[in-house]
C-alpha positions in Angstrom: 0.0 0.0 0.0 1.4 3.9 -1.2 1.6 6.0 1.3 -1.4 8.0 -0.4 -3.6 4.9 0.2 -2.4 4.6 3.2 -3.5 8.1 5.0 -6.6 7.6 2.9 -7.7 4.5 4.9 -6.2 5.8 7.9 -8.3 9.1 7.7 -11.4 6.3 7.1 -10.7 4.7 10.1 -10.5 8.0 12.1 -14.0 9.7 10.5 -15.2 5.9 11.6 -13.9 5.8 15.0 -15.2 9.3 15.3 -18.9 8.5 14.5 -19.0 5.3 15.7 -18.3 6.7 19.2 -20.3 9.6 18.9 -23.3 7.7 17.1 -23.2 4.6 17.6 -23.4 1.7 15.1 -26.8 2.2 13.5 -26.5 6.0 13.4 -23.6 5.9 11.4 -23.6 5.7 7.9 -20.5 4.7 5.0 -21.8 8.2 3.6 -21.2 10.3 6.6 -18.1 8.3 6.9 -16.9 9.0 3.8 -17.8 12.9 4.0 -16.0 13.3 7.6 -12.9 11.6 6.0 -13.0 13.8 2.9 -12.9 10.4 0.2 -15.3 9.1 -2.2 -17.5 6.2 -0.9 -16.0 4.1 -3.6 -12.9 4.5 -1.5 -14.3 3.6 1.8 -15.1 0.3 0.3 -12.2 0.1 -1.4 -10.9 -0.4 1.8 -13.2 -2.0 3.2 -15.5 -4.2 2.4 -18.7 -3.4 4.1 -19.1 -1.0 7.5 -19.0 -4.1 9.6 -15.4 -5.0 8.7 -14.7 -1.4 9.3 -16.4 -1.4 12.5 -14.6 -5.1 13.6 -11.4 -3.4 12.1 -11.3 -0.5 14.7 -12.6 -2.2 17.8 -9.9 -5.2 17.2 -7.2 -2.4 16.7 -8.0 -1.4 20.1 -6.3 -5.0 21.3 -2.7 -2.8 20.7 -3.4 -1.1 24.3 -3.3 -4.3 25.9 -0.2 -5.1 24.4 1.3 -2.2 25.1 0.5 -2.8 28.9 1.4 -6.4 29.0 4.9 -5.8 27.2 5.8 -2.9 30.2 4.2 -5.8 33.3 7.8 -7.5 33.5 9.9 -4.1 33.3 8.3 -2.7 36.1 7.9 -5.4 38.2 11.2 -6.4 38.0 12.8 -2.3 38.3 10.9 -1.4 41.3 12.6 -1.2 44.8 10.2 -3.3 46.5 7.3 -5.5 45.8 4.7 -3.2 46.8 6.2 -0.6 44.7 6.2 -2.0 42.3 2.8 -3.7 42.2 1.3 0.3 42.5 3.3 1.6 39.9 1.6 -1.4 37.3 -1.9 -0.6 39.3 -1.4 3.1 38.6 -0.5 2.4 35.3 -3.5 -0.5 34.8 -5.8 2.1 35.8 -5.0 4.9 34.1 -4.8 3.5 30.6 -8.2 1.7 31.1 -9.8 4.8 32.2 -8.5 7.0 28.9 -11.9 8.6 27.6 -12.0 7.0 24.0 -11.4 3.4 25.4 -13.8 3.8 27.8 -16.3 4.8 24.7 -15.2 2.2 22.9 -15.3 -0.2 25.9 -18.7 1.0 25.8 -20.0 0.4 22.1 -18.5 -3.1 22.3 -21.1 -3.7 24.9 -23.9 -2.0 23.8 -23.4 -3.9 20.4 -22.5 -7.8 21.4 -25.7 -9.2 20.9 -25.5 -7.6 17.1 -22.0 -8.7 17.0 -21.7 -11.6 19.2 -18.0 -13.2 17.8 -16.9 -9.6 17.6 -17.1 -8.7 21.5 -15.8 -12.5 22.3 -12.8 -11.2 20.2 -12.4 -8.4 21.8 -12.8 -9.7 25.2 -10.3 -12.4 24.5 -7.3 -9.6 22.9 -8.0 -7.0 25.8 -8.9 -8.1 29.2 -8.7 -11.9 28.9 -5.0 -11.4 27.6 -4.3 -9.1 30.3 -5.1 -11.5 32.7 -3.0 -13.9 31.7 -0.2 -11.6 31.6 -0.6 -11.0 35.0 -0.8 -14.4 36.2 2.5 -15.1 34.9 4.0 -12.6 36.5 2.1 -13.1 39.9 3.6 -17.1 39.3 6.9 -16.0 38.7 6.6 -14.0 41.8 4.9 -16.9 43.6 8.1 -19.3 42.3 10.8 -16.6 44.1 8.5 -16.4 47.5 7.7 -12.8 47.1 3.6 -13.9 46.9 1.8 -16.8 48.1 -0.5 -17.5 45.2 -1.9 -20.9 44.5 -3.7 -19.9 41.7 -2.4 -16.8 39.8 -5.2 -16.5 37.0 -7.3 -16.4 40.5 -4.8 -13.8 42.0 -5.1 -11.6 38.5 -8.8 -11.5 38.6 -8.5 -10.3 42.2 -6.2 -7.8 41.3 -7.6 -6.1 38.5 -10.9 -6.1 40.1 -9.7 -4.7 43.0 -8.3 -1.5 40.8 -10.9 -1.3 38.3 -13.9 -2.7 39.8 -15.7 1.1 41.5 -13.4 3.4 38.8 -14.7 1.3 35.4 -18.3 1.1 37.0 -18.8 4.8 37.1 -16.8 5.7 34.4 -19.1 2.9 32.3 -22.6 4.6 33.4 -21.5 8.3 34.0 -19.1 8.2 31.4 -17.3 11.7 31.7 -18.8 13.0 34.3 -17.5 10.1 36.6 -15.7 13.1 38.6 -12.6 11.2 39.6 -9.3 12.7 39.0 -5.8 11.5 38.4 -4.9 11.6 41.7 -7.8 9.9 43.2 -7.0 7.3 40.5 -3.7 6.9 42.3 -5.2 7.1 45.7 -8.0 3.9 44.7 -5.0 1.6 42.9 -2.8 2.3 45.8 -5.5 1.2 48.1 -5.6 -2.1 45.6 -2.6 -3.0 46.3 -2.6 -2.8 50.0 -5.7 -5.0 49.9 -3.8 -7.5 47.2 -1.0 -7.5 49.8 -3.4 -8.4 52.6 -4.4 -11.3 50.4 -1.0 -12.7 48.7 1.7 -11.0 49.9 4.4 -13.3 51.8 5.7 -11.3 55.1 
């Protein structure tokens, strides 16, 4: 693909992420996506087929996050002075990339359209939080196999963990959406408060 083609599907997939979140599926049509991204509609389906693969095409690109999280769980784990230090630098981190606005949206319209696309949200739920989890059961078992946590079960551990952090923060962000009225540093303050309960749980005095 040209570079020209290129920045033509790229602008598609912005104009389509852009409607998508602000209208949801059904209110958004390949016309208006193709007038927001200044291209013909021949070229939106060019690109893409119909606005279902666009649609799967930009809630599956999301899955990137998630790998950019999981990729930085060993660095930080393993760079921090302590355990607990380093456990609330990954909550604070966890946190704070699941709460960025347009995730949350996105996070959002993958819910409010699974029974329309059923395969797609199982996708999505198995690239983004299901991957996650695993990712932090391997760590939490490495940690377990050096005696710095007393896990049994780490996919267990992980579930307790990010539910712990996420669990009240995702819940009003998912209803209220922006108005959920918690800042960064009350972010901090709830993951920091995760951790201590994690501890509480796993840690090994």
């Amino acid at each position: 693909m040209d570079s020209r083609s290129a920045l033509k599907r790229q602008a598609i997939m912005d104009a389509a992420t852009k409607l998508f979140l602000a209208s949801g599926y059904q209110g958004t049509s390949m016309d208006d996506i193709a007038a927001l991204a200044g291209v013909s509609k021949q070229t939106v389906y060019k690109n893409f087929a119909d606005k279902q693969r666009l649609f799967s095409d930009i809630v599956l690109g999301a899955a990137a996050r998630a790998d950019d999280f999981v990729r930085l769980l060993p660095g930080v784990l393993a760079e921090a002075r302590d355990l607990e230090a380093g456990l609330r630098t990954l909550a604070r981190r966890y946190l704070a990339t699941v709460m960025q606005p347009p995730l949350l949206r996105l996070r959002r319209l993958v819910v409010s359209e699974a029974d329309r696309f059923p395969d797609l949200a199982r996708e999505y739920y198995k690239l983004v939080p299901e991957h996650v989890m695993g990712a932090l059961a391997a760590q939490f078992a490495v940690l377990a196999d050096a005696g710095r946590l007393r896990v049994d079960d780490p996919l267990l551990a992980a579930s307790h963990f990010a539910f712990l952090i996420l669990g009240l923060p995702l819940d009003k962000a998912m209803f209220l959406g922006a108005d959920h009225g918690l800042t960064a540093p009350e972010l901090d303050r709830l993951a920091d408060a995760a951790v201590s309960v994690f501890l509480a749980a796993y840690g090994n005095p």
